[in-house]
N, C-alpha and C positions, 0 to 999 in steps of 0.2 A: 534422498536417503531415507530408509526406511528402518524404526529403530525397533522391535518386538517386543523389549520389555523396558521398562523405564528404569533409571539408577533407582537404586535404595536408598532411602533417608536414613540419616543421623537417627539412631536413639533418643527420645526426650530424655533425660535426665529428673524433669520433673513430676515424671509420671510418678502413680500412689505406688510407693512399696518397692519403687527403681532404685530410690538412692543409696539407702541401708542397704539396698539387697547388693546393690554393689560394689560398697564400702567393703562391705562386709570380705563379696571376690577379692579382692584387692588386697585384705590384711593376708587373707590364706597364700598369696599369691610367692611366690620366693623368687620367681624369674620371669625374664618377658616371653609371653608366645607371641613367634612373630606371625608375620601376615602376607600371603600369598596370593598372590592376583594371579591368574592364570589368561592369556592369550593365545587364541587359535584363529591366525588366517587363513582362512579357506577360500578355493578357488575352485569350482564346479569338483565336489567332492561329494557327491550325493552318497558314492558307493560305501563310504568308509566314515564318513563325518557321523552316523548314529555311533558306530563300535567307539570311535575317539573319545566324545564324552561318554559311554557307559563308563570304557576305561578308567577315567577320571571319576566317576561317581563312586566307581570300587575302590578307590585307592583307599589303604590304612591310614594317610594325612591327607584326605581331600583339601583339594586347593580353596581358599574362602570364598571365592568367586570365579566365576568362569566365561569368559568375553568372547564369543564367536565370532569374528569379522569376517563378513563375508564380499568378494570385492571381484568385479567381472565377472560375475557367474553369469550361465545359461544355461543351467539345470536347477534339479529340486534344493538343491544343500541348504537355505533360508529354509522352505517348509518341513523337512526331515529335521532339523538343528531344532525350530521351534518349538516340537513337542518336548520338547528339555526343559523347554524354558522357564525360568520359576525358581521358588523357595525347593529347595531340598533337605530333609531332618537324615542325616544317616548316621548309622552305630554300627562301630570298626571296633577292632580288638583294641584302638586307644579311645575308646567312648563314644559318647555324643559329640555328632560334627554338624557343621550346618554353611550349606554351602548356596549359593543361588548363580542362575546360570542365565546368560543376557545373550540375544543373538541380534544382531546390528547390521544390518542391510547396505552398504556405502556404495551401493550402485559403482558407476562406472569410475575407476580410478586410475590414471597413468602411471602412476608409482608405483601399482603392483602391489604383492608381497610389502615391500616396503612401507610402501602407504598404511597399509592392513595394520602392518606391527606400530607402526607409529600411531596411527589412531587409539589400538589398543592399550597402548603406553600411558597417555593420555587420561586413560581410565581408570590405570590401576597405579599409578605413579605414587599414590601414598602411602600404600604398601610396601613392607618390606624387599622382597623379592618379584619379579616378574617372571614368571612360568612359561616359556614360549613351547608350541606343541603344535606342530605341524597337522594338517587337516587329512591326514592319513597315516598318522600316527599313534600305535597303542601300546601303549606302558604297560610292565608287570606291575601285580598290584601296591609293592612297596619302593617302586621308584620315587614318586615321588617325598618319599618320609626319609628315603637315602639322601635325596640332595638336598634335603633342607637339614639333615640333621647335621652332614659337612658344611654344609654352608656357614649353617652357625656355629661351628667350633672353632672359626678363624673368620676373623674380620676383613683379613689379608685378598679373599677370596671375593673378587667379583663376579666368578659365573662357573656353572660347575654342568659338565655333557653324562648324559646316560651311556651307556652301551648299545651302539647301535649294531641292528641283525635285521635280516627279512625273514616273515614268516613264510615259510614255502608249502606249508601245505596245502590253499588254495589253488594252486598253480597248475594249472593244465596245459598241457601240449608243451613236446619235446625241446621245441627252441626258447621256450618261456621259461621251463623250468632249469636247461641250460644257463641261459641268462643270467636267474636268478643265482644260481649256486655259485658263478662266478663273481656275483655282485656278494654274495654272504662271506664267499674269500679274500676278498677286498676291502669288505669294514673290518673282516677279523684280523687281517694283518694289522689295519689303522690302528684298531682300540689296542693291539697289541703293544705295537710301538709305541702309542702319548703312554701306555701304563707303566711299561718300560724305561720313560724318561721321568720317573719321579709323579709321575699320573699329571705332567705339566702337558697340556693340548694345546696347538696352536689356533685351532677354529673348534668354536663353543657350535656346533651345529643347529641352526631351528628348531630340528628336527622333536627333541626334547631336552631342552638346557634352561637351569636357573640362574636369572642374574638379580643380582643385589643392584637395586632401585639406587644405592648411593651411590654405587661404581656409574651405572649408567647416566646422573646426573653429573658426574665428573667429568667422565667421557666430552658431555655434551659441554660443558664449560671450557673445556682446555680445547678443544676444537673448534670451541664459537659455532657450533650446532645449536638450533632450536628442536632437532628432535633426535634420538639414540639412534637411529638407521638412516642413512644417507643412500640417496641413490647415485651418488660417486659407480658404484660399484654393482659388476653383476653378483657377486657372493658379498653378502651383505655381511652375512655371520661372518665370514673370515675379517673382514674387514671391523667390524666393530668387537670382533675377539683381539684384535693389533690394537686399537684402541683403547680398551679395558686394561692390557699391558700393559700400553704405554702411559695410562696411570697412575699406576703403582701396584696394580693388585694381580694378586693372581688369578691363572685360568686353569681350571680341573678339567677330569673326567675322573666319571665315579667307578671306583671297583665294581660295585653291587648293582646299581640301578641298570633297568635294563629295557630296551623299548624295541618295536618291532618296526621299521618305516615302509613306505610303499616303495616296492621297486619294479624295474622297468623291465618289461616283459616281450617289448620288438626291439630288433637294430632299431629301428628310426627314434625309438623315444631313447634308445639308452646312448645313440649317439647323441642326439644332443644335449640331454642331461651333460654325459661328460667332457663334451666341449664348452656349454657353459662353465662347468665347474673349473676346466683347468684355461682356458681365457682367461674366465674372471680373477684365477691366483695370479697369472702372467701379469694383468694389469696391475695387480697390488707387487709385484715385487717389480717392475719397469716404473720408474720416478714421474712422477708429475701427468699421469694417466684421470683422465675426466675427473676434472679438476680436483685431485688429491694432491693439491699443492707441496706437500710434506716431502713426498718423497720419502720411503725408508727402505731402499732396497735391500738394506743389511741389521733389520729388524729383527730379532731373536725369531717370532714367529715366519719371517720371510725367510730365515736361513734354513729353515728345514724345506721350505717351495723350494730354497734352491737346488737344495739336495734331491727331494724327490723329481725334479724335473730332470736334474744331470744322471739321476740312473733309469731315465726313462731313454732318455737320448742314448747311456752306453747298452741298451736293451734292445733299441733300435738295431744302432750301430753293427754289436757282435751279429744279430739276427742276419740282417741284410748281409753283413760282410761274409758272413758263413757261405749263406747261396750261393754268393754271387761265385766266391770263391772254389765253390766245389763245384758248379756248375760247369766254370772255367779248362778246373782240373779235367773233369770226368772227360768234358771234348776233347781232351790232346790226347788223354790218355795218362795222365801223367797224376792220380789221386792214388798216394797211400794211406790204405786205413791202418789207422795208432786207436789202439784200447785207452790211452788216454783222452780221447773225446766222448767216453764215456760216462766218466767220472763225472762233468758240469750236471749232468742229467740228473744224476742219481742223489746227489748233491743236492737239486733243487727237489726232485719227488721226498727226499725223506724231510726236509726243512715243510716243504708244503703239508705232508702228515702230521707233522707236528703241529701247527698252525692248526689243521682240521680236527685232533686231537684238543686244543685248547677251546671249542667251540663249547658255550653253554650248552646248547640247543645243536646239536650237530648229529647228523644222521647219515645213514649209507651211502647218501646220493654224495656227501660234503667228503667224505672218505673216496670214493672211487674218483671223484672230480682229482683228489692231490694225487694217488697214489698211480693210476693209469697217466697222467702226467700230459698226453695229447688233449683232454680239456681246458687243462689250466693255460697249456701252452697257444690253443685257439685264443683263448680270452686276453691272453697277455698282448695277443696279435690284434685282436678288438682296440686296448687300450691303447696300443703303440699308432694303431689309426687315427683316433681322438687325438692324443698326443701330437699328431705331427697336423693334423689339422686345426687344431686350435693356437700352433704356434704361426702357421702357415695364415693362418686368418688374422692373428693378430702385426703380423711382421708386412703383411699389407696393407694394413689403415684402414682398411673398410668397415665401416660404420654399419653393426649389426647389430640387432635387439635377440641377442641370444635367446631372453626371456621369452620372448614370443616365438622364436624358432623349435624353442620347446614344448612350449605348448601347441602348437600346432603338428608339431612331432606324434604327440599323445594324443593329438585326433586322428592320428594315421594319414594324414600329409606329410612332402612335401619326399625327393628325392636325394638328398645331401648324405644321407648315411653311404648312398650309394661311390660317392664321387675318390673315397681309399681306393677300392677295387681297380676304378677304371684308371686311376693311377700308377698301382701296381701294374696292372696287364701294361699298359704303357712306356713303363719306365723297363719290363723285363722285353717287351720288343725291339726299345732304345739298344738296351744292354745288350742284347743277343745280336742286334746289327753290327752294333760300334763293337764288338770283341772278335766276330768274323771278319773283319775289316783291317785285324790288327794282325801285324806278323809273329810270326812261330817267335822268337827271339822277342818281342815286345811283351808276346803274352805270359811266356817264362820269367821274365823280370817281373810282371804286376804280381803275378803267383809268389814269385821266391820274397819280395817286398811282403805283401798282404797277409801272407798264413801267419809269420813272425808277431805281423801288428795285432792280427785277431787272438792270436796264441796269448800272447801277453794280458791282454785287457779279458780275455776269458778265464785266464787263473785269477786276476784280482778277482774278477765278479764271483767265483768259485770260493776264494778263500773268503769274501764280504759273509756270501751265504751260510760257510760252514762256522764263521764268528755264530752267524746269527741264528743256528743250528744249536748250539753246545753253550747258548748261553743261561742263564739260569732265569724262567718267569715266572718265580717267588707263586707257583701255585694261584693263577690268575688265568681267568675261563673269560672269556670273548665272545 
C-alpha cells in the first residue's frame, strides 16, 4: 500500500500565542462548526478523478479534508489525484476555509468499492459527518453547504442524497447520447418520487450523500459490524441506507444540492450496471441472501423494491401480452382497431413531458426523448431486459461477481448484454410455432381470454399514470 501524503497532526496547544488566541475563538464562538471528512473511492478513474476534487475545492463549504482511496487501479488515477495533494487555503463567499487533501494507494483489494469506503471511514470517523463522492462524480458548487446545512437542523437525519443528473454534454455519438438521455429519465423520475414522499429516500447513493458519523457508528453497533459497509451485499448504499433506518434515524434527499455522476454510454456497460443494481435490490428484499441473516423483506425501505419491481413485471407483462396478442389477431384476421388504445400512449408521452419539464438541467434532446415517445418506449424495453435478467439470474443461484462483470463491461468485454435479444428472437419463434400448431377454435379462446386480461391491467397502469400526471410537485426541479 502506498500512502501520498501522511495524516496531519493535532495542533500543539502549547505553542506561543496558540492558547489566548484560541480562547479568545472560542468565547466569540455561539455554535459548533461541525466537521466534514470527505471520501472518494476511486477505481481507474483517471478520466474524471482531476474535475472530482477541483469540484470539491470550489465548493462554498469545502469539505475539511479529502481522502482519495484508490483500490485496483491500472491506470493513472494515483498520479493525476496526487497533484492535489496537500494543504489548501481557500476563500468562498463564507470566508477563509482550509482544507487538505490525502491520496492513499491500497493496492489490490477484494472488497472493492467496499473496501475503499471502509478504509476511508477509518480516517475520518472523528468527524462529524462522512462525505461519500464517487470518483466520477461532480457537484454544483453549493451542494455540499446544502447537505450539511440539513443535516444539521435535525439530529433525526443520518444521511442525506444530492440530486442526481448526467451531464450530457461530453457525449458523442448517437447511441451514447441515446443512452445517456434515457438514463437522465430515470434519475429524474427517482429524485422525483423520494421528493414526493416527504424527501424520505430509500437508498442514500455513493454517488454523492452525507452521513452522520454517529448514525454510521450505530449502524455498526446494532448490527455487530466492525465496519459501516459490508460486503453482504452488491449495492452497499442500499443496504446500509436499511440500516441507517433501522436505527432510528432518518434518510433524505436534498431539494437543492445537485451532482452530476458518470453515466453509461454502451449496452454492455449499462447492462450491467443495471443488473448489478437490480440483483443486488432482489438480494436485499429475499430473506437471509449472503449472509444478511436479518432478513427484512417488508422493510419500509424494501416495500418501495417491492413496488418498483411489481411495476416492472406489470411493464413486462402488458408489453409482451400486447404482441403477442395482436400478433395472434392480425393472422386470423380477426384485430379490431378501438381509438381507446390510444389513450395509454398519450397518457404516458404527456406524464413523460412533464417529468422532462421538471428537469434542472434539461434540454431539447430530454424533451423530444418524452414527447416522440418511441425513445423512451426503446429504453423502457432496455430496462425490462435488465429486469428480467437479473431476476432470471438471481432465481438460479448462480454465484456471480456482478461487480466485476461490470467492470469488465466498461472495458468493453464480455457478450451478456447480448443474451435479451437472442431470447426474444427465441421465444417469438417458440411463439409463432406453438400458435400455428393451434386450432382456429383454440386460438379464438386465447384471444377472447387474453385482450380482457390486458384491457384490464392497461387502464389500471393508465389511470396509476394519469394519478401521477395531475399530481401536484410543490415546484421541485430534478
Amino acid at each position: 500500500m502506498r500512502l501520498v501524503e501522511v495524516a496531519p497532526q493535532e495542533p500543539h496547544t502549547d505553542a506561543p500565542g496558540f492558547a489566548d488566541d484560541f480562547e479568545a475563538v472560542l468565547d466569540d464562538t455561539s455554535v459548533h462548526r461541525s466537521t466534514i471528512g470527505c471520501v472518494i473511492p476511486a477505481y481507474n478513474e483517471e478520466e474524471s478523478i482531476a474535475q472530482v476534487i477541483e469540484s470539491l475545492l470550489s465548493q462554498t463549504r469545502v469539505p475539511d479534508v479529502i481522502h482519495v482511496v484508490v483500490n485496483n487501479t491500472s491506470d493513472a488515477t494515483v498520479r493525476l489525484a496526487s497533484q492535489y495533494a496537500g494543504a489548501h487555503e481557500i476563500t468562498t463567499e463564507l470566508g477563509e476555509q482550509f482544507t487538505e487533501v490525502f491520496v492513499h494507494d491500497i493496492g489490490k483489494n477484494p472488497d472493492k468499492k467496499v473496501g475503499a469506503l471502509n478504509y476511508g471511514y477509518t480516517l475520518v470517523e472523528g468527524y462529524d459527518y462522512l462525505l461519500g463522492v464517487d470518483g466520477d462524480t461532480v457537484a454544483d458548487t453549493k451542494a455540499v453547504e446544502y447537505l450539511e446545512a440539513e443535516a444539521t437542523s435535525d439530529t433525526r437525519i443520518g444521511g442525506i442524497s444530492a440530486i442526481y443528473s448526467i451531464d450530457d454534454r461530453p457525449i458523442k455519438g448517437g447511441i451514447a447520447k441515446f443512452l445517456i438521455t434515457g438514463q437522465r429519465a430515470q434519475f429524474a423520475a427517482f429524485n422525483m418520487h423520494n421528493l414526493l414522499r416527504g424527501r424520505n429516500i430509500a437508498v442514500l447513493g455513493g454517488q454523492f450523500s452525507i452521513f452522520s458519523t454517529q448514525a454510521l457508528r450505530d449502524v455498526m453497533k446494532e448490527n455487530h459490524q466492525s465496519t459501516p459497509w459490508v460486503k453482504d451485499s452488491e449495492v452497499e448504499d442500499s443496504l446500509l441506507s436499511l440500516q441507517i433506518k433501522s436505527a432510528g434515524y432518518l434518510t433524505k434527499i436534498s431539494p437543492f444540492a445537485r451532482a452530476d455522476v458518470g453515466g453509461m454510454t454502451t449496452l454492455r456497460a449499462l447492462d450491467a450496471q443495471q443488473v448489478k443494481w437490480t440483483y443486488g435490490a432482489i438480494e436485499l428484499m429475499w430473506p437471509g441472501q449472503r449472509g444478511d441473516t436479518k432478513g427484512q423483506p417488508f422493510h419500509p425501505n424494501l416495500r418501495v423494491r417491492w413496488l418498483e419491481n411489481f411495476g416492472m413485471l406489470t411493464n413486462l407483462f402488458v408489453r409482451v401480452a400486447f404482441i403477442a396478442l395482436l400478433a395472434g389477431s392480425l393472422s386470423i384476421g380477426a384485430f379490431v382497431f378501438s381509438p381507446w388504445w390510444l389513450l395509454p400512449p398519450l397518457v404516458a408521452i404527456a406524464l413523460n413531458t412533464r417529468m422532462a419539464m421538471t428537469m434542472g438541467n434539461r434540454n431539447a434532446r430530454d424533451i423530444l426523448f418524452a414527447v416522440t415517445l418511441a425513445p423512451a418506449e426503446v429504453y423502457m424495453w432496455l430496462r425490462l431486459s435488465y429486469f428480467a435478467r437479473s431476476w432470471t439470474r438471481f432465481l438460479s443461484r448462480k454465484k456471480v461477481d456482478n461487480w466485476a462483470l461490470q467492470a469488465k463491461a466498461e472495458r468493453g468485454a464480455g457478450l451478456g448484454h447480448w443474451m435479451p435479444l437472442i431470447v426474444v428472437v427465441a421465444s417469438v419463434v417458440a411463439m409463432a410455432v406453438i400458435w400455428s400448431m393451434l386450432g382456429p377454435m383454440v386460438q379464438s379462446t386465447i384471444l377472447w381470454i387474453g385482450w380482457p386480461i390486458v384491457g384490464v391491467v392497461t387502464v389500471l397502469q393508465t389511470l396509476s399514470m394519469f394519478f401521477k400526471l395531475i399530481r401536484r410537485q410543490h415546484g421541485y426541479k430534478v
